[in-house]
C-alpha positions as a Markdown table, in Angstrom:
| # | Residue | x | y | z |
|---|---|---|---|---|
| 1 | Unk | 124.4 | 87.5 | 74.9 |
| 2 | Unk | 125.1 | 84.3 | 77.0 |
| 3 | Unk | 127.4 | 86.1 | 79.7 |
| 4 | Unk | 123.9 | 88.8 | 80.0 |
| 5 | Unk | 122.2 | 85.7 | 80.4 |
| 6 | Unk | 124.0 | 83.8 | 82.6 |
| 7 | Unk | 124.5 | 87.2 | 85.0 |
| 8 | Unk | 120.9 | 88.1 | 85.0 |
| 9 | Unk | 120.1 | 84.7 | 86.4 |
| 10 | Unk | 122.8 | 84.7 | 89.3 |
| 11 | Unk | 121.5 | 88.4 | 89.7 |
| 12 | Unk | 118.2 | 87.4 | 90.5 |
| 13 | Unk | 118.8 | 83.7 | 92.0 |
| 14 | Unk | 120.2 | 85.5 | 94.9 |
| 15 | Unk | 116.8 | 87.4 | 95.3 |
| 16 | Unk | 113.9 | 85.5 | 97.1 |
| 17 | Unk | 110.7 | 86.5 | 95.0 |
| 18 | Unk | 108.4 | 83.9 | 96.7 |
| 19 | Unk | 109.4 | 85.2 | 100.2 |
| 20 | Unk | 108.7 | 88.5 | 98.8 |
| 21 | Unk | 105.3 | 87.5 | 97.2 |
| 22 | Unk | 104.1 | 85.5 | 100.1 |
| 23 | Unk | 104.5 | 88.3 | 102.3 |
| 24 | Unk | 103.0 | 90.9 | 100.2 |
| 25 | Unk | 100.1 | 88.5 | 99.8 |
| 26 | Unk | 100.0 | 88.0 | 103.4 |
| 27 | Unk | 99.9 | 92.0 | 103.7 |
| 28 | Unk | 96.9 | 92.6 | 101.5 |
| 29 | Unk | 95.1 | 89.6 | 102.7 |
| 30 | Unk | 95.2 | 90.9 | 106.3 |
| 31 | Unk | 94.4 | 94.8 | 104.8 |
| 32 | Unk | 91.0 | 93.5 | 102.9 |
| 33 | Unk | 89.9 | 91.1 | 106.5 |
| 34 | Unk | 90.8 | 94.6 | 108.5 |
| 35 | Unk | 89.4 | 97.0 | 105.9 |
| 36 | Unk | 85.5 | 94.2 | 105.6 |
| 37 | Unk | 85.0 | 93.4 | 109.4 |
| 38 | Unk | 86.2 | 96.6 | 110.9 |
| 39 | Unk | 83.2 | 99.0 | 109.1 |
| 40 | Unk | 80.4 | 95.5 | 110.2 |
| 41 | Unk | 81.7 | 95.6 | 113.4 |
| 42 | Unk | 81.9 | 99.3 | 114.1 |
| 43 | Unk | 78.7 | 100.5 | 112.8 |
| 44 | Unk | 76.7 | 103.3 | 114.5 |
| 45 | Unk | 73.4 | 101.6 | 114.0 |
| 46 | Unk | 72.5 | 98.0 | 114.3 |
| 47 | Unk | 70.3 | 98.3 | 110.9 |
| 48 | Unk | 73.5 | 99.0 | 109.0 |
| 49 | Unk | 76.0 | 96.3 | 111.3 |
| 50 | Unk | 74.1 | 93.0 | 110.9 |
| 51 | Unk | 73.7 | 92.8 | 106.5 |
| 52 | Unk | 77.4 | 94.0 | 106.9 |
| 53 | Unk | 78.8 | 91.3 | 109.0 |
| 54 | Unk | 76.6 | 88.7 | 107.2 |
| 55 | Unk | 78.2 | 89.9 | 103.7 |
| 56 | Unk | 81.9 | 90.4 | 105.4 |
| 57 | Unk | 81.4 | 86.8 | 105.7 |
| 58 | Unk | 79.6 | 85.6 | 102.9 |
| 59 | Unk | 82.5 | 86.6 | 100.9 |
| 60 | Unk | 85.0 | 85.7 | 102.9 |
| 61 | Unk | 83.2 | 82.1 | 103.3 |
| 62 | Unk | 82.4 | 81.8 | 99.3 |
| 63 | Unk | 85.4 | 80.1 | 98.2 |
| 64 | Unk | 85.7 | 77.2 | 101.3 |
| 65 | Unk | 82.2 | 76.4 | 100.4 |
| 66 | Unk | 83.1 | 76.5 | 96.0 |
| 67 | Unk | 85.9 | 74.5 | 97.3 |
| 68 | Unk | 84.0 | 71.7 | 99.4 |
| 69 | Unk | 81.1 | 71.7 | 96.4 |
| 70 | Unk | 84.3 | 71.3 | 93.7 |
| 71 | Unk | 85.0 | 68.3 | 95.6 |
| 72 | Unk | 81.9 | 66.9 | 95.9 |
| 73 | Unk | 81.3 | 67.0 | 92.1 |
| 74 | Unk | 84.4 | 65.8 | 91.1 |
| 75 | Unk | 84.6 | 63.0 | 93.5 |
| 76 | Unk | 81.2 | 61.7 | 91.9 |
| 77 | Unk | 83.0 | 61.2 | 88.6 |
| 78 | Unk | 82.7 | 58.3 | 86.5 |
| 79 | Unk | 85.8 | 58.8 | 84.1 |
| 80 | Unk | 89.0 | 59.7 | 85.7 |
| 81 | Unk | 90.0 | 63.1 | 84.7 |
| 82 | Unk | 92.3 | 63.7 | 81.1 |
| 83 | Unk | 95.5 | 64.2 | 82.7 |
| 84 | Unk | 96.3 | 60.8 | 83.8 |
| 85 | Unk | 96.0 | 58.9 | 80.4 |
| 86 | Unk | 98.8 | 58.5 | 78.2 |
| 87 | Unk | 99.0 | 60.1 | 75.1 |
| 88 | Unk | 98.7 | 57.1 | 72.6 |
| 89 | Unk | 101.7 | 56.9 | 70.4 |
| 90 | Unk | 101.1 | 58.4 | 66.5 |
């Protein structure tokens, strides 16, 4: 069991996962921008182009302005947040 072990982690050491991961993030993330502004920007009619934009960026928008509102709230805080006291001792 302990030489499995110990060859399934030099096995897969030599492996980059996050290189893999980031780049296969990177993929999809440039698929989903492609596959929303491509069908706002290429519509026939102007009726159907403009709410498509405006939602292609709505939602690609949503989570900077979550992010700047997060901040906002939190930075208004009167306690400091749980994770910085010390657990007292027993």
């Amino acid at each position: 069991m302990k030489n499995r072990r110990r060859s399934f982690t030099k096995a897969s050491s030599r492996f980059p996962w996050i290189v893999i991961a980031g780049v296969a993030g990177l993929i999809i993330s440039v698929l989903v921008v492609y596959f929303t502004f491509v069908p706002a920007l290429t519509a026939q009619s102007i009726t159907f182009q403009l709410p498509a934009l405006l939602v292609s960026l709505f939602l690609h928008d949503l989570p900077i302005i979550l992010y700047f509102i997060a901040v906002a709230i939190n930075k208004n805080a009167v306690f400091p947040p749980a994770r910085f006291h010390e657990i007292p001792p027993d």
